[in-house]
N, C-alpha and C positions, 0 to 999 in steps of 0.2 A: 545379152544384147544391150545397145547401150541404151539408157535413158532417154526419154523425148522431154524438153523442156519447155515447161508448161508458161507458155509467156503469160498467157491469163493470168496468171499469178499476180503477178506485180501491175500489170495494167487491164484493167478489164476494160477499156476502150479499146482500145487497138484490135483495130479491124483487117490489115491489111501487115504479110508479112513474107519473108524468103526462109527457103527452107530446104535441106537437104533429106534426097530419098536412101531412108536407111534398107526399107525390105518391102517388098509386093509381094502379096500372098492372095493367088486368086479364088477367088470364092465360085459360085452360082450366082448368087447378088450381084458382083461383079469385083473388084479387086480392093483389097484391105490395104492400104497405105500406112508406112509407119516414116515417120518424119523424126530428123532431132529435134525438132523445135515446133511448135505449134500453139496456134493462138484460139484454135477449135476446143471448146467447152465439152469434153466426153460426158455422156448421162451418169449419174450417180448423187447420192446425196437432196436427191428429194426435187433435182432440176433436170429437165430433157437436157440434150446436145445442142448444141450447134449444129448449122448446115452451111453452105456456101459454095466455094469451088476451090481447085486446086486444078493451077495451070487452067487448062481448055474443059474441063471434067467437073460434073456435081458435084457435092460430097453430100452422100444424103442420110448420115446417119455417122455416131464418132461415138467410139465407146472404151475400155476399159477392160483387158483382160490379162489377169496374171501380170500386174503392173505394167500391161503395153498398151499404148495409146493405136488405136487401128482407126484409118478416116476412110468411109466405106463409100468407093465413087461409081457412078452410075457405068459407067465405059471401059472395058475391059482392056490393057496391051497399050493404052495411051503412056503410062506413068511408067519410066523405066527406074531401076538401083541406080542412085548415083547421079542421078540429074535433080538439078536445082529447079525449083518450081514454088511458083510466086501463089499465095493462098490470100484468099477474100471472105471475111467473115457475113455472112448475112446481116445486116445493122439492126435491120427490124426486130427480126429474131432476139439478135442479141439483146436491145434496148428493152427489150419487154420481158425479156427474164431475168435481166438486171432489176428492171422496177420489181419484177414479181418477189425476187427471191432478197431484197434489199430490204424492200415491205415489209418480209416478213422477221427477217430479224428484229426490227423496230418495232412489232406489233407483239411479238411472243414476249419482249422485255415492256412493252409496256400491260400485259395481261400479269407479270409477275407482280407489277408495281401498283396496278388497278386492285388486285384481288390474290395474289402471291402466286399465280398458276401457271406451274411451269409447262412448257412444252416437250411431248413426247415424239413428236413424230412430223411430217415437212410433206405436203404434194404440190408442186405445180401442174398444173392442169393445165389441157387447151384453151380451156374458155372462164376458169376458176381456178384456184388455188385454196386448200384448207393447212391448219393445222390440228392438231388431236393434243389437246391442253386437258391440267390435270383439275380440273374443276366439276363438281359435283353434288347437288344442284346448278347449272349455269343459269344465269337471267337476262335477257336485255338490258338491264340497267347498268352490269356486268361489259357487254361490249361495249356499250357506247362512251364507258368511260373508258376502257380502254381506248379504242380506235379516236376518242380524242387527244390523250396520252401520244397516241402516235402521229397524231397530224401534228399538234403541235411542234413536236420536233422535226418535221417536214417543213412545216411553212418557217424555222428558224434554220432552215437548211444548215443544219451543222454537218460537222467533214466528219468522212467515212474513211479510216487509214485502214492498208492493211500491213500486219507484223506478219515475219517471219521468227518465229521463235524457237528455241531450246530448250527443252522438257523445264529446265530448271528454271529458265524464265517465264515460261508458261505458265508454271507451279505458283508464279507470284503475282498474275496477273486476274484481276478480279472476274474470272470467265463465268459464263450462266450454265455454263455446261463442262462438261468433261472433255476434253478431242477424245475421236476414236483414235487417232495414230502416234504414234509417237517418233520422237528424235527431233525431226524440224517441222514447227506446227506454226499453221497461217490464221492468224488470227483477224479476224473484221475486228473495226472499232467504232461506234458509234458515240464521238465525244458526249463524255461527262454523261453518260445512259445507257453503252452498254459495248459487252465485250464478247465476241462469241469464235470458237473456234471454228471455219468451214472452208470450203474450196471452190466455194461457187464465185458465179463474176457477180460484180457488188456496182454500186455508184461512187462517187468519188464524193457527191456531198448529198446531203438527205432532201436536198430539193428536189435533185433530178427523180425521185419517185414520184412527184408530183400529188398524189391521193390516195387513202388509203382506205377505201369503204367497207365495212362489215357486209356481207350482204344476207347469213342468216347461220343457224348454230343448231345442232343438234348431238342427242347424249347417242356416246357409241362407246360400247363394255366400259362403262361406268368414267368413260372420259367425256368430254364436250369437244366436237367436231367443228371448228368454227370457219365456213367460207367466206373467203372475202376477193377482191380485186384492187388492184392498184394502175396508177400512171394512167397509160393510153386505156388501158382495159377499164376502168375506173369511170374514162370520160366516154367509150363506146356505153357501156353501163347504164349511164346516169340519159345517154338521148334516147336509149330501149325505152327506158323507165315513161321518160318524158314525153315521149311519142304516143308510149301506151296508154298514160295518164290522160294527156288532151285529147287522143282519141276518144274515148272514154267520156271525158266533157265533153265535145261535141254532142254527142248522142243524144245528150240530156239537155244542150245548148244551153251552159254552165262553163263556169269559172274552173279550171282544173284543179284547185285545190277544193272546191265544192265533192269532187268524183265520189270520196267515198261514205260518204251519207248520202247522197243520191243511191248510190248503189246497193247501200245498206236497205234503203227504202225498199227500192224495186223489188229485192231478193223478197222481204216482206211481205210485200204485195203482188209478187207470182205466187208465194206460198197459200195466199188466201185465197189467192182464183184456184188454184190447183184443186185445195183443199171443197170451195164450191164445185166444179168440176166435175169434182167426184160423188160428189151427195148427189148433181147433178143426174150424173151416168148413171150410176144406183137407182134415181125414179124411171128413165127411161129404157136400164135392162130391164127391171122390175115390168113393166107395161108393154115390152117386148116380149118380154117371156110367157106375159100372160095371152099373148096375141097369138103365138104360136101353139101354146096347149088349145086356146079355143080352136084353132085350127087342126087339130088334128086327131084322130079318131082312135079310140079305145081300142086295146087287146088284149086280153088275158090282163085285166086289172089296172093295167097302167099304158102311157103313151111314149111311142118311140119316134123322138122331133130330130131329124133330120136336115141340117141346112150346112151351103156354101158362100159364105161370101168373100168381097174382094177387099183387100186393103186392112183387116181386123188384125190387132196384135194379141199375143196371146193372152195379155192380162187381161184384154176386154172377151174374149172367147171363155176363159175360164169363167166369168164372172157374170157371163149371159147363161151358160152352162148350169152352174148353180144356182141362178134364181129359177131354170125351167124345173129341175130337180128339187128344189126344196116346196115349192109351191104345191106340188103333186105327185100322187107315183108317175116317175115317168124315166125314161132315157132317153141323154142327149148328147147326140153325134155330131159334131160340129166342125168343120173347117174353115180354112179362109187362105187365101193366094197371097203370095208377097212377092216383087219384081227383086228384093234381094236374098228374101231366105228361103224361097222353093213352096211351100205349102206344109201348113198347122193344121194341126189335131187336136183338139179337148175330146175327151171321149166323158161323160160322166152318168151315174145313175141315183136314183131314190133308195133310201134306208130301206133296207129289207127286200129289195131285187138281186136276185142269184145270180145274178152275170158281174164276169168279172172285164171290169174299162183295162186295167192292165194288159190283160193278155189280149181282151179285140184290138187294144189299139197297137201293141208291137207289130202283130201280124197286119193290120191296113198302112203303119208306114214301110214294111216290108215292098208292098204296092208302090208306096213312093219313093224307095229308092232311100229311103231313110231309118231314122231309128226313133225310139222311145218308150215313155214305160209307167209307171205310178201305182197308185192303191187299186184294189177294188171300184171304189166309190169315184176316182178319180184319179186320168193321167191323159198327159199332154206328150206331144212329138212333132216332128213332120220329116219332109223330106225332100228331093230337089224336085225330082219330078210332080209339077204342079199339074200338067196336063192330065195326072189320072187322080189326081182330088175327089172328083165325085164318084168315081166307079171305084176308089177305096171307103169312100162314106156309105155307097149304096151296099159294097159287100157286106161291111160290118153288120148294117141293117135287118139282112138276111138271115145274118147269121142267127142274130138276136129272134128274131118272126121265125126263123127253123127249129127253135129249141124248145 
Protein backbone atom coordinates (compact mmCIF):
# COMPACT_ATOMS: atom_id res chain seq x y z
CA UNK A 1 0.00 0.00 0.00
CA UNK A 2 1.21 3.21 -0.71
CA UNK A 3 2.70 5.45 1.88
CA UNK A 4 0.87 8.28 3.84
CA UNK A 5 2.84 11.53 3.71
CA UNK A 6 3.56 12.84 6.78
CA UNK A 7 3.12 16.58 6.30
CA UNK A 8 4.21 17.14 9.94
CA UNK A 9 7.36 16.54 8.99
CA UNK A 10 8.26 19.54 7.50
CA UNK A 11 5.83 21.95 9.05
CA UNK A 12 4.51 21.25 12.49
CA UNK A 13 2.18 24.28 12.34
CA UNK A 14 -0.01 23.36 9.82
CA UNK A 15 -3.14 22.67 10.98
CA UNK A 16 -5.50 22.56 8.11
CA UNK A 17 -5.03 20.28 4.93
CA UNK A 18 -6.67 17.92 1.64
CA UNK A 19 -6.21 14.73 1.41
CA UNK A 20 -7.08 11.72 -0.51
CA UNK A 21 -9.00 8.37 0.95
CA UNK A 22 -6.52 5.56 0.32
CA UNK A 23 -8.60 2.53 2.44
CA UNK A 24 -11.45 2.41 5.16
CA UNK A 25 -11.16 -0.47 7.40
CA UNK A 26 -13.95 -0.61 9.74
CA UNK A 27 -13.44 -1.32 13.18
CA UNK A 28 -15.98 -1.66 16.46
CA UNK A 29 -14.55 1.76 17.44
CA UNK A 30 -15.60 2.83 14.33
CA UNK A 31 -13.65 3.22 10.95
CA UNK A 32 -9.71 3.46 10.47
CA UNK A 33 -8.95 5.89 7.87
CA UNK A 34 -5.74 5.68 5.76
CA UNK A 35 -4.95 8.93 3.86
CA UNK A 36 -1.91 9.80 1.31
CA UNK A 37 -1.13 12.68 3.06
CA UNK A 38 -1.72 13.71 6.67
CA UNK A 39 -0.82 16.46 8.99
CA UNK A 40 -2.24 14.12 12.14
CA UNK A 41 0.66 13.42 14.67
CA UNK A 42 0.13 9.28 15.22
CA UNK A 43 1.32 8.36 19.07
CA UNK A 44 4.79 7.08 19.20
CA UNK A 45 8.09 8.29 20.42
CA UNK A 46 7.15 9.29 23.92
CA UNK A 47 4.16 12.02 22.47
CA UNK A 48 0.13 11.17 22.35
CA UNK A 49 -1.66 11.83 18.78
CA UNK A 50 -3.32 14.22 17.47
CA UNK A 51 -7.08 14.40 17.25
CA UNK A 52 -9.30 16.69 15.18
CA UNK A 53 -11.73 16.00 12.31
CA UNK A 54 -11.83 14.75 8.94
CA UNK A 55 -14.56 16.02 6.54
CA UNK A 56 -17.82 15.96 9.01
CA UNK A 57 -16.29 13.00 11.39
CA UNK A 58 -13.92 13.16 14.82
CA UNK A 59 -10.76 11.72 14.60
CA UNK A 60 -10.19 10.45 18.01
CA UNK A 61 -7.35 8.68 18.08
CA UNK A 62 -4.16 8.21 14.93
CA UNK A 63 -1.80 5.67 15.41
CA UNK A 64 0.91 3.67 13.64
CA UNK A 65 0.87 0.08 12.42
CA UNK A 66 3.15 -1.88 10.44
CA UNK A 67 4.21 1.46 8.76
CA UNK A 68 0.45 2.61 8.16
CA UNK A 69 -0.76 5.68 9.42
CA UNK A 70 -4.85 4.65 10.43
CA UNK A 71 -6.99 8.10 11.71
CA UNK A 72 -9.65 6.47 13.83
CA UNK A 73 -13.19 8.46 13.40
CA UNK A 74 -16.01 8.36 15.62
CA UNK A 75 -18.80 7.64 12.71
CA UNK A 76 -18.85 4.70 10.80
CA UNK A 77 -19.89 4.63 6.57
CA UNK A 78 -19.37 8.62 6.45
CA UNK A 79 -15.61 8.44 4.86
CA UNK A 80 -15.71 6.56 1.40
CA UNK A 81 -12.13 5.10 -0.89
CA UNK A 82 -11.45 7.63 -3.08
CA UNK A 83 -13.07 10.91 -1.89
CA UNK A 84 -11.16 13.96 -1.13
CA UNK A 85 -11.63 15.21 2.34
CA UNK A 86 -10.40 18.29 3.95
CA UNK A 87 -8.71 17.43 7.73
CA UNK A 88 -8.36 19.93 10.74
CA UNK A 89 -5.82 19.57 13.25
CA UNK A 90 -6.95 20.40 16.95
CA UNK A 91 -4.45 23.74 17.61
CA UNK A 92 -4.79 23.33 21.22
CA UNK A 93 -3.67 19.87 21.23
CA UNK A 94 -1.39 20.40 18.96
CA UNK A 95 0.37 23.67 20.55
CA UNK A 96 0.88 22.04 23.82
CA UNK A 97 2.61 19.00 22.65
CA UNK A 98 4.77 21.11 20.54
CA UNK A 99 5.76 23.14 23.70
CA UNK A 100 5.83 19.84 25.67
CA UNK A 101 7.89 17.73 23.47
CA UNK A 102 10.16 20.88 22.23
CA UNK A 103 10.82 21.57 25.97
CA UNK A 104 12.12 18.67 26.24
CA UNK A 105 14.70 18.29 23.80
CA UNK A 106 16.03 21.73 25.13
CA UNK A 107 16.04 20.40 28.77
CA UNK A 108 17.61 16.82 28.27
CA UNK A 109 20.59 18.91 26.22
CA UNK A 110 20.68 21.17 28.81
CA UNK A 111 20.87 18.36 31.77
CA UNK A 112 23.86 16.84 29.58
CA UNK A 113 25.62 20.33 29.78
CA UNK A 114 24.61 21.16 33.53
CA UNK A 115 25.80 17.73 34.87
CA UNK A 116 26.77 15.36 31.48
CA UNK A 117 23.36 13.33 31.95
CA UNK A 118 22.15 11.88 29.32
CA UNK A 119 18.56 11.03 28.62
CA UNK A 120 17.15 7.61 28.43
CA UNK A 121 13.81 7.68 27.93
CA UNK A 122 10.62 10.53 26.92
CA UNK A 123 6.74 10.67 28.50
CA UNK A 124 4.21 13.30 27.86
CA UNK A 125 1.58 13.06 30.01
CA UNK A 126 -1.74 14.63 30.36
CA UNK A 127 -1.10 16.87 33.09
CA UNK A 128 2.99 16.38 33.15
CA UNK A 129 5.71 15.30 31.37
CA UNK A 130 9.13 13.30 32.74
CA UNK A 131 12.24 12.22 31.40
CA UNK A 132 14.43 9.25 33.05
CA UNK A 133 18.16 10.77 32.76
CA UNK A 134 21.17 8.98 33.64
CA UNK A 135 22.08 10.73 36.86
CA UNK A 136 22.79 9.10 40.14
CA UNK A 137 22.75 10.82 42.97
CA UNK A 138 20.36 13.68 41.48
CA UNK A 139 20.06 17.03 43.53
CA UNK A 140 18.10 20.07 43.32
CA UNK A 141 20.91 22.05 42.73
CA UNK A 142 21.28 19.74 39.63
CA UNK A 143 17.79 20.87 38.15
CA UNK A 144 17.86 24.20 38.67
CA UNK A 145 20.72 24.78 36.85
CA UNK A 146 19.72 22.81 34.40
CA UNK A 147 16.20 24.20 33.83
CA UNK A 148 18.09 27.60 33.79
CA UNK A 149 20.29 26.31 30.86
CA UNK A 150 17.01 25.82 29.34
CA UNK A 151 15.21 29.00 29.83
CA UNK A 152 17.78 30.80 28.90
CA UNK A 153 17.81 29.60 25.45
CA UNK A 154 14.03 30.11 25.40
CA UNK A 155 13.89 33.58 26.44
CA UNK A 156 16.92 33.93 23.30
CA UNK A 157 14.29 32.29 21.27
CA UNK A 158 16.76 30.66 18.95
CA UNK A 159 15.39 28.76 15.60
CA UNK A 160 14.30 25.23 15.79
CA UNK A 161 15.22 23.68 11.95
CA UNK A 162 14.17 20.47 10.96
CA UNK A 163 16.88 18.26 8.54
CA UNK A 164 15.96 15.55 6.64
CA UNK A 165 18.86 13.64 6.46
CA UNK A 166 20.97 10.54 4.82
CA UNK A 167 22.44 7.90 7.06
CA UNK A 168 25.79 9.51 5.94
CA UNK A 169 24.96 12.95 6.62
CA UNK A 170 23.41 12.12 9.88
CA UNK A 171 26.70 10.25 10.67
CA UNK A 172 28.39 13.85 10.57
CA UNK A 173 26.02 15.64 12.38
CA UNK A 174 26.74 16.46 16.07
CA UNK A 175 23.40 14.32 17.35
CA UNK A 176 22.98 13.64 21.44
CA UNK A 177 21.60 10.52 20.30
CA UNK A 178 21.59 7.78 18.06
CA UNK A 179 18.19 7.59 15.37
CA UNK A 180 16.48 4.57 15.85
CA UNK A 181 15.74 4.41 11.80
CA UNK A 182 17.69 4.55 9.30
CA UNK A 183 17.94 5.65 5.49
CA UNK A 184 16.12 9.23 5.76
CA UNK A 185 16.40 10.54 9.24
CA UNK A 186 14.64 13.89 10.52
CA UNK A 187 16.55 15.67 12.64
CA UNK A 188 15.38 18.72 15.19
CA UNK A 189 18.01 21.46 15.57
CA UNK A 190 18.31 23.67 18.21
CA UNK A 191 20.95 26.43 17.07
CA UNK A 192 24.24 26.44 18.43
CA UNK A 193 22.77 23.71 21.60
CA UNK A 194 21.59 20.92 20.25
CA UNK A 195 20.93 18.27 17.73
CA UNK A 196 18.53 15.41 18.06
CA UNK A 197 17.17 12.88 15.83
CA UNK A 198 12.94 12.53 16.28
CA UNK A 199 9.49 12.64 14.56
CA UNK A 200 7.70 14.47 16.89
CA UNK A 201 5.96 18.25 15.97
CA UNK A 202 8.59 20.67 17.34
CA UNK A 203 8.41 24.76 17.27
CA UNK A 204 9.82 26.67 14.75
CA UNK A 205 11.79 29.04 17.31
CA UNK A 206 12.51 28.25 21.16
CA UNK A 207 10.30 30.99 22.18
CA UNK A 208 7.09 29.62 21.29
CA UNK A 209 7.67 27.05 24.31
CA UNK A 210 7.47 29.96 26.36
CA UNK A 211 8.71 28.18 30.14
CA UNK A 212 10.18 25.54 31.13
CA UNK A 213 9.67 24.52 34.95
CA UNK A 214 11.20 21.63 36.89
CA UNK A 215 8.44 20.70 38.92
CA UNK A 216 10.15 17.66 41.02
CA UNK A 217 12.71 14.45 40.40
CA UNK A 218 12.89 11.23 41.82
CA UNK A 219 15.49 8.09 41.61
CA UNK A 220 13.80 5.22 39.51
CA UNK A 221 16.27 1.83 39.01
CA UNK A 222 19.08 3.74 39.58
CA UNK A 223 18.15 6.58 36.93
CA UNK A 224 16.51 10.19 38.20
CA UNK A 225 13.01 10.67 36.89
CA UNK A 226 12.60 14.22 36.37
CA UNK A 227 8.94 16.01 35.96
CA UNK A 228 8.62 19.13 34.58
CA UNK A 229 5.88 21.41 32.42
CA UNK A 230 6.32 23.71 29.82
CA UNK A 231 4.39 26.87 27.78
CA UNK A 232 0.60 27.03 28.53
CA UNK A 233 0.94 24.11 31.19
CA UNK A 234 3.83 25.90 32.92
CA UNK A 235 1.58 29.04 33.17
CA UNK A 236 -1.74 26.83 34.31
CA UNK A 237 1.13 25.46 36.92
CA UNK A 238 2.40 28.40 38.27
CA UNK A 239 -1.62 30.05 39.18
CA UNK A 240 -2.30 26.24 40.98
CA UNK A 241 0.84 27.06 42.81
CA UNK A 242 -0.28 30.83 43.37
CA UNK A 243 -3.79 30.29 44.39
CA UNK A 244 -2.61 27.66 46.83
CA UNK A 245 0.07 29.81 48.22
CA UNK A 246 -2.23 33.04 49.12
CA UNK A 247 -4.80 30.72 50.00
CA UNK A 248 -2.63 29.61 52.53
CA UNK A 249 -1.70 33.40 53.58
CA UNK A 250 -4.78 34.28 54.06
CA UNK A 251 -5.50 31.87 56.84
CA UNK A 252 -2.60 33.17 58.70
CA UNK A 253 -3.65 36.88 57.34
CA UNK A 254 0.12 37.11 56.02
CA UNK A 255 2.08 38.01 53.03
CA UNK A 256 2.31 34.78 50.74
CA UNK A 257 5.63 34.58 50.63
CA UNK A 258 5.41 34.58 54.61
CA UNK A 259 3.32 30.86 54.07
CA UNK A 260 5.87 28.59 54.81
CA UNK A 261 7.22 29.57 58.13
CA UNK A 262 3.91 30.24 59.25
CA UNK A 263 3.21 26.83 58.33
CA UNK A 264 6.30 25.40 59.67
CA UNK A 265 5.18 27.06 62.98
CA UNK A 266 1.65 25.80 63.12
CA UNK A 267 2.79 21.96 62.20
CA UNK A 268 4.99 22.61 65.44
CA UNK A 269 2.53 23.79 67.43
CA UNK A 270 -0.29 21.23 66.72
CA UNK A 271 2.56 18.82 67.39
CA UNK A 272 2.78 20.02 71.06
CA UNK A 273 -1.06 20.30 71.64
CA UNK A 274 -1.20 16.82 70.22
CA UNK A 275 1.53 15.76 72.19
CA UNK A 276 -0.41 17.61 75.72
CA UNK A 277 -3.44 16.05 74.57
CA UNK A 278 -2.23 12.96 75.07
CA UNK A 279 -0.67 13.10 78.49
CA UNK A 280 -3.99 14.76 78.83
CA UNK A 281 -6.20 11.68 77.97
CA UNK A 282 -3.68 9.43 79.84
CA UNK A 283 -4.93 11.43 83.30
CA UNK A 284 -8.40 11.35 82.38
CA UNK A 285 -8.51 7.41 81.05
CA UNK A 286 -6.48 6.74 84.18
CA UNK A 287 -9.53 8.40 86.55
CA UNK A 288 -11.90 6.89 84.31
CA UNK A 289 -10.77 3.56 84.72
CA UNK A 290 -10.64 3.92 88.23
CA UNK A 291 -14.27 5.07 88.36
CA UNK A 292 -15.54 2.23 86.74
CA UNK A 293 -13.60 -0.61 88.86
CA UNK A 294 -14.97 1.47 92.04
CA UNK A 295 -18.14 0.80 90.31
CA UNK A 296 -18.14 -2.54 89.92
CA UNK A 297 -18.40 -5.62 92.06
CA UNK A 298 -15.90 -8.56 92.53
CA UNK A 299 -16.10 -12.18 91.25
CA UNK A 300 -14.06 -14.88 91.53
CA UNK A 301 -11.00 -12.42 92.27
CA UNK A 302 -11.25 -9.98 89.65
CA UNK A 303 -13.91 -7.49 87.97
CA UNK A 304 -15.63 -7.75 84.74
CA UNK A 305 -16.30 -3.74 83.41
CA UNK A 306 -18.61 -3.71 80.94
CA UNK A 307 -19.57 -0.49 78.84
CA UNK A 308 -21.02 1.18 75.60
CA UNK A 309 -20.35 4.26 74.31
CA UNK A 310 -20.98 6.62 71.48
CA UNK A 311 -18.50 8.38 69.21
CA UNK A 312 -15.01 6.51 70.80
CA UNK A 313 -12.34 5.68 68.40
CA UNK A 314 -10.42 2.70 68.75
CA UNK A 315 -7.20 4.08 70.03
CA UNK A 316 -9.19 5.69 72.79
CA UNK A 317 -11.14 2.30 73.62
CA UNK A 318 -7.87 0.43 73.58
CA UNK A 319 -6.31 2.77 75.89
CA UNK A 320 -9.28 3.13 78.45
CA UNK A 321 -9.19 -0.73 78.18
CA UNK A 322 -5.67 -1.02 79.51
CA UNK A 323 -5.68 1.36 82.10
CA UNK A 324 -8.98 -0.68 83.65
CA UNK A 325 -6.80 -3.96 83.22
CA UNK A 326 -3.52 -2.85 84.53
CA UNK A 327 -4.83 -1.18 87.49
CA UNK A 328 -6.54 -4.39 88.81
CA UNK A 329 -7.55 -7.89 88.17
CA UNK A 330 -10.11 -7.40 86.11
CA UNK A 331 -11.85 -7.78 82.32
CA UNK A 332 -12.75 -5.21 80.05
CA UNK A 333 -15.49 -5.35 77.37
CA UNK A 334 -15.81 -2.41 75.76
CA UNK A 335 -17.66 -0.97 72.74
CA UNK A 336 -18.41 2.19 71.08
CA UNK A 337 -21.00 3.12 67.88
CA UNK A 338 -19.61 5.03 64.95
CA UNK A 339 -22.11 6.72 62.11
CA UNK A 340 -19.26 5.53 59.61
CA UNK A 341 -17.79 2.25 60.71
CA UNK A 342 -20.68 0.20 62.35
CA UNK A 343 -19.45 -0.64 65.89
CA UNK A 344 -15.93 -1.44 67.87
CA UNK A 345 -14.76 -3.79 70.17
CA UNK A 346 -11.61 -3.86 72.53
CA UNK A 347 -12.08 -6.82 74.45
CA UNK A 348 -9.14 -6.88 77.11
CA UNK A 349 -7.99 -8.84 80.33
CA UNK A 350 -5.35 -8.74 83.67
CA UNK A 351 -2.05 -10.89 83.73
CA UNK A 352 -2.85 -14.04 84.75
CA UNK A 353 -6.91 -14.36 83.89
CA UNK A 354 -7.65 -17.65 81.71
CA UNK A 355 -9.94 -16.24 79.24
CA UNK A 356 -8.96 -15.66 76.13
CA UNK A 357 -10.12 -11.69 74.52
CA UNK A 358 -9.28 -13.28 71.00
CA UNK A 359 -11.63 -15.87 70.70
CA UNK A 360 -14.60 -13.89 72.89
CA UNK A 361 -14.12 -11.14 70.84
CA UNK A 362 -14.22 -13.07 67.15
CA UNK A 363 -17.27 -14.76 68.26
CA UNK A 364 -19.26 -11.23 69.54
CA UNK A 365 -18.22 -9.44 66.09
CA UNK A 366 -19.81 -12.54 64.64
CA UNK A 367 -23.02 -10.68 66.44
CA UNK A 368 -22.08 -7.72 64.41
CA UNK A 369 -21.92 -8.79 61.37
CA UNK A 370 -18.30 -8.24 61.50
CA UNK A 371 -14.90 -9.56 62.05
CA UNK A 372 -11.74 -9.42 64.25
CA UNK A 373 -9.25 -11.01 66.48
CA UNK A 374 -5.86 -10.26 68.69
CA UNK A 375 -3.84 -11.97 71.76
CA UNK A 376 -5.12 -13.41 74.76
CA UNK A 377 -4.64 -10.34 76.70
CA UNK A 378 -5.94 -8.20 73.92
CA UNK A 379 -7.98 -7.79 70.61
CA UNK A 380 -10.03 -5.33 68.92
CA UNK A 381 -12.75 -5.63 65.86
CA UNK A 382 -16.25 -4.60 65.03
CA UNK A 383 -18.75 -4.78 62.65
CA UNK A 384 -21.69 -2.95 60.63
CA UNK A 385 -24.32 -3.95 62.59
CA UNK A 386 -24.28 -1.40 65.44
CA UNK A 387 -27.75 -1.92 66.73
CA UNK A 388 -26.65 -5.28 68.45
CA UNK A 389 -23.41 -3.69 70.16
CA UNK A 390 -24.78 -4.16 73.57
CA UNK A 391 -26.30 -7.64 73.43
CA UNK A 392 -22.80 -8.65 71.79
CA UNK A 393 -21.08 -7.02 74.97
CA UNK A 394 -23.54 -8.43 77.24
CA UNK A 395 -23.03 -12.06 75.58
CA UNK A 396 -19.37 -11.96 75.91
CA UNK A 397 -19.96 -11.06 79.58
CA UNK A 398 -21.78 -14.17 80.28
CA UNK A 399 -19.79 -16.13 78.78
CA UNK A 400 -16.83 -14.84 81.09
CA UNK A 401 -19.57 -15.06 84.60
CA UNK A 402 -20.55 -18.94 83.09
CA UNK A 403 -16.96 -20.29 83.29
Amino acid sequence: MQKTERLYFTDSHLLEFTATVLDVRPTDRGDRIILDRTAFYPTGGGQPNDTGRLASVRVVDVFEDDGIIFHLVEQAGIIKPGMSVDGAVDSARRLDHLQQHSGQHILSQAFVQACGAETRSFHLGSETSTIDIELEPASMDHCRTAEEIANRIIFEDRPMRVHIAGDEEAARLPLREESAVSGSVRVIEVEDFDWSPCGGTHAARAGQIGLIVIKSYERVRRQTRVEFVCGGRALRDYRRANDTAVAVARLFSAERDSSPELVARAIQENKSLKKRIRDLLELALEAEASRMLAGATESGGFKTIRAVFDARDADELRLLASKIVNQEPSVALLGARDERAGARLVFARSEGLPYNCGQLLGEACQILGGRGGGRPDLAQGGGANAEKLEEAVRLAAEKIEAS
